[in-house]
TORRO-730272 format. One line per field, with one value per residue: x, y, z of N, C-alpha, C, O in turn. Coordinates in Angstrom, 3 decimals. Layout:
// residues N
n_east	c(X | ...)
n_north	c(Y | ...)
n_up	c(Z | ...)
ca_east	c(X | ...)
ca_north	c(Y | ...)
ca_up	c(Z | ...)
c_east	c(X | ...)
c_north	c(Y | ...)
c_up	c(Z | ...)
o_east	c(X | ...)
o_north	c(Y | ...)
o_up	c(Z | ...)
***
This chain:
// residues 56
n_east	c(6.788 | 3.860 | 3.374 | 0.412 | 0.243 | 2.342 | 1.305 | -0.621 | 0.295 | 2.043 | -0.306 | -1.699 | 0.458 | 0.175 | -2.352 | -1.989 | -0.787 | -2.169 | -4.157 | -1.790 | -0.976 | -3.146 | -3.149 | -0.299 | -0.675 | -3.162 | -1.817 | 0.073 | 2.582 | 3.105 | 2.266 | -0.639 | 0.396 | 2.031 | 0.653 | -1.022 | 1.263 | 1.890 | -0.575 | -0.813 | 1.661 | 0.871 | -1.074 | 0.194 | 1.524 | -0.471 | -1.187 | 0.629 | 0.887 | -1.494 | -0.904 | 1.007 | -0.629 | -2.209 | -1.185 | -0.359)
n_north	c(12.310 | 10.314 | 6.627 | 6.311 | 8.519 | 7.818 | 5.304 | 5.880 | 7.418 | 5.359 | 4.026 | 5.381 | 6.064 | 2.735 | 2.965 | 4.660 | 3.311 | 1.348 | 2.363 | 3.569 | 0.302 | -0.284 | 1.898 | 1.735 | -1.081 | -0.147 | 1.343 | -0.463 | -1.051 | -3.111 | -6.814 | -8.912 | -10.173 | -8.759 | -6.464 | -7.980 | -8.440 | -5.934 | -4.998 | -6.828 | -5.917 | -3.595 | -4.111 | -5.343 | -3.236 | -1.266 | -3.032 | -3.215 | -0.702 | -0.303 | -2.469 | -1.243 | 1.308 | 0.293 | -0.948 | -1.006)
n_up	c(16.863 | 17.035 | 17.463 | 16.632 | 14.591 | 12.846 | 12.425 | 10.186 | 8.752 | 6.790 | 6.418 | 5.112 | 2.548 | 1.532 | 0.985 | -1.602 | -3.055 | -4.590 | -6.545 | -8.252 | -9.286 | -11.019 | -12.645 | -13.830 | -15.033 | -16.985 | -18.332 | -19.736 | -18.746 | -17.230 | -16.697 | -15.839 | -14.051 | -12.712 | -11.890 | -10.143 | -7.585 | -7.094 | -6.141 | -4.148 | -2.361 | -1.805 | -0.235 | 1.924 | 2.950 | 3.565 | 5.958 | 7.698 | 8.889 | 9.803 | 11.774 | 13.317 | 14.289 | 15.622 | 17.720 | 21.717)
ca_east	c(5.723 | 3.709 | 3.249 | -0.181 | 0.197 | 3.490 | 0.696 | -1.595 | 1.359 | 1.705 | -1.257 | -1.910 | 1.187 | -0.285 | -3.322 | -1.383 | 0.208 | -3.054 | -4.236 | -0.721 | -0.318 | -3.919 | -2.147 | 0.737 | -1.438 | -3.756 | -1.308 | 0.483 | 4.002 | 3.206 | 0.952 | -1.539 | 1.186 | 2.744 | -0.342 | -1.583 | 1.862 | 1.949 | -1.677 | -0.237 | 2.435 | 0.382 | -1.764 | 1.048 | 2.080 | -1.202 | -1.612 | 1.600 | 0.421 | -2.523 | 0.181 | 1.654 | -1.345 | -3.166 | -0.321 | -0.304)
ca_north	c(11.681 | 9.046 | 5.669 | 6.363 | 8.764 | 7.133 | 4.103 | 6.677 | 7.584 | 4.214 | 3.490 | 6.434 | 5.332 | 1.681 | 3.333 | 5.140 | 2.478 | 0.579 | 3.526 | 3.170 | -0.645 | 0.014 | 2.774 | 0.893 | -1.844 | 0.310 | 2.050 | -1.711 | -1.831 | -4.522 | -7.783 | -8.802 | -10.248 | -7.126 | -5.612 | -8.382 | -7.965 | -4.191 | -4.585 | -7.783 | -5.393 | -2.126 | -4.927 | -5.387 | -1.876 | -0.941 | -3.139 | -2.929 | 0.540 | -0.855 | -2.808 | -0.089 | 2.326 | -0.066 | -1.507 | -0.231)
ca_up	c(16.121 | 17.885 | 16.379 | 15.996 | 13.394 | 11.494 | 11.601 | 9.629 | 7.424 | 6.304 | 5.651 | 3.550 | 1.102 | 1.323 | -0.218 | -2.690 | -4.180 | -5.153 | -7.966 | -9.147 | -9.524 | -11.674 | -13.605 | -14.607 | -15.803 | -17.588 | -19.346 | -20.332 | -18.462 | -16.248 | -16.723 | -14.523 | -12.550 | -11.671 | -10.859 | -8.672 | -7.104 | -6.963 | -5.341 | -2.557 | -1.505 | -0.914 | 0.875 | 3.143 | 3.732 | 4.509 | 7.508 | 8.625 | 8.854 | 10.414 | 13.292 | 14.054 | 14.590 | 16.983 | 18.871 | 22.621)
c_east	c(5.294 | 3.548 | 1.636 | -0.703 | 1.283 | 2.363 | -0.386 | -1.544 | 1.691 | 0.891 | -1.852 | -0.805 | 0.563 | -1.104 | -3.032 | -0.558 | -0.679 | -3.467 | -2.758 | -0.123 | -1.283 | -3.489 | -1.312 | -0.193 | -2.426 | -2.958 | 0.047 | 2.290 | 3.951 | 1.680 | 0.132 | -0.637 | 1.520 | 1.842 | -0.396 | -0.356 | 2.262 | 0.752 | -1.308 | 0.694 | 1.627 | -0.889 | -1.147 | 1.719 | 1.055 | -1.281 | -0.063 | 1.446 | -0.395 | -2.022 | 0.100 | 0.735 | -1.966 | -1.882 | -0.370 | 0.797)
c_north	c(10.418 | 7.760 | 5.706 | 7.081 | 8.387 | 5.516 | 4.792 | 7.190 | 6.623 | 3.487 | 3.887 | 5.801 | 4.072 | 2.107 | 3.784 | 4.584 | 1.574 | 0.974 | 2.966 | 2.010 | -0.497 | 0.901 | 2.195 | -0.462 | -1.836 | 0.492 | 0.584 | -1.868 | -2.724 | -5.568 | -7.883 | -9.226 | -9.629 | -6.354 | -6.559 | -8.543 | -6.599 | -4.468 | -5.369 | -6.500 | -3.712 | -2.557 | -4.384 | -4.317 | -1.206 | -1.778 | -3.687 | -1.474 | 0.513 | -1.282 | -1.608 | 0.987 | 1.453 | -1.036 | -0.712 | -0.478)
c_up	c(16.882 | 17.021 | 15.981 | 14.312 | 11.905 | 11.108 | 10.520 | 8.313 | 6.653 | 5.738 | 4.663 | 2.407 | 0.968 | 0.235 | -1.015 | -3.789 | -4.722 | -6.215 | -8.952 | -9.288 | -10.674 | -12.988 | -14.442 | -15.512 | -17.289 | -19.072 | -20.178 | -19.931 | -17.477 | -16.521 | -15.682 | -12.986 | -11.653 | -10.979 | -9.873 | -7.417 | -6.157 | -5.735 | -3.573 | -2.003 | -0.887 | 0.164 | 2.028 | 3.550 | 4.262 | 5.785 | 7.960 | 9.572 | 10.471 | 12.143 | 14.084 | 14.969 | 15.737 | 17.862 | 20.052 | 23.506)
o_east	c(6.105 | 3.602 | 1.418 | -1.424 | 1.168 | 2.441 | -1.073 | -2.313 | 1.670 | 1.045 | -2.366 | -1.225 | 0.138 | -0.924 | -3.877 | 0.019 | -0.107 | -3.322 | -2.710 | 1.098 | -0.627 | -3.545 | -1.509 | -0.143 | -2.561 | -3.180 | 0.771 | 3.092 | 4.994 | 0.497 | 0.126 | -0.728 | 1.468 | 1.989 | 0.057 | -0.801 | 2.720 | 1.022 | -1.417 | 0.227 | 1.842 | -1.475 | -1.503 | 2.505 | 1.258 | -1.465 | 0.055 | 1.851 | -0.154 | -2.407 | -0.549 | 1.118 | -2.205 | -2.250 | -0.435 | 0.977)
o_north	c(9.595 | 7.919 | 5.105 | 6.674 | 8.542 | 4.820 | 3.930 | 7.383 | 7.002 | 2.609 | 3.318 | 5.112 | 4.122 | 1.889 | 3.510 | 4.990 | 0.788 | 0.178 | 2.250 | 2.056 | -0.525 | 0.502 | 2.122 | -0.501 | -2.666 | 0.119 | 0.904 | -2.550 | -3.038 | -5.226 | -7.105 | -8.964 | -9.682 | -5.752 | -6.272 | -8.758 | -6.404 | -4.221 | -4.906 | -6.073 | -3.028 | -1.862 | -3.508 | -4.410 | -0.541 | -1.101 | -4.711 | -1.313 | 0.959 | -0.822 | -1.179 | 1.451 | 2.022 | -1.850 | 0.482 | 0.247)
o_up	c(17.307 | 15.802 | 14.928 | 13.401 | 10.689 | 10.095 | 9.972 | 7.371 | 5.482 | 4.889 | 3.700 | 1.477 | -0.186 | -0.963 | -1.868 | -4.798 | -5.476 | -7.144 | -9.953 | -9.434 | -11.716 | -14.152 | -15.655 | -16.741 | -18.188 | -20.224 | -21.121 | -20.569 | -16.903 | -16.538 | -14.728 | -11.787 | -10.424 | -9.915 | -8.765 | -6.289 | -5.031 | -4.560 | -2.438 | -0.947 | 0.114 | 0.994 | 2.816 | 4.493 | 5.278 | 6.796 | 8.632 | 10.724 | 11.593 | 13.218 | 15.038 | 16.043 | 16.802 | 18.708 | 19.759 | 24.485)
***
């Protein structure tokens, strides 16, 4: 696997965890904290993601 596509893979879960900080919120087990938490960390897994894929 090259690192361009584990940076591709990464960034896809990043994006997958933004719906579901929204979700959880919606549906009332986490305050806004947790979401705006939930949302900072699928920040930071997308562009780690991001690193990874354009590093040479």
């Amino acid at each position: 696997m090259t690192r361009r596509s584990l940076g591709r893979i990464v960034q896809f879960v990043g994006l997958l965890i933004l719906p579901f900080g929204m979700a959880t919120e919606l549906v009332g087990k986490t305050g806004e904290g947790g979401l705006l938490l939930i949302m900072a960390g699928g920040g930071l897994v997308f562009y780690v993601g991001y690193l990874l894929q354009h590093r040479t």
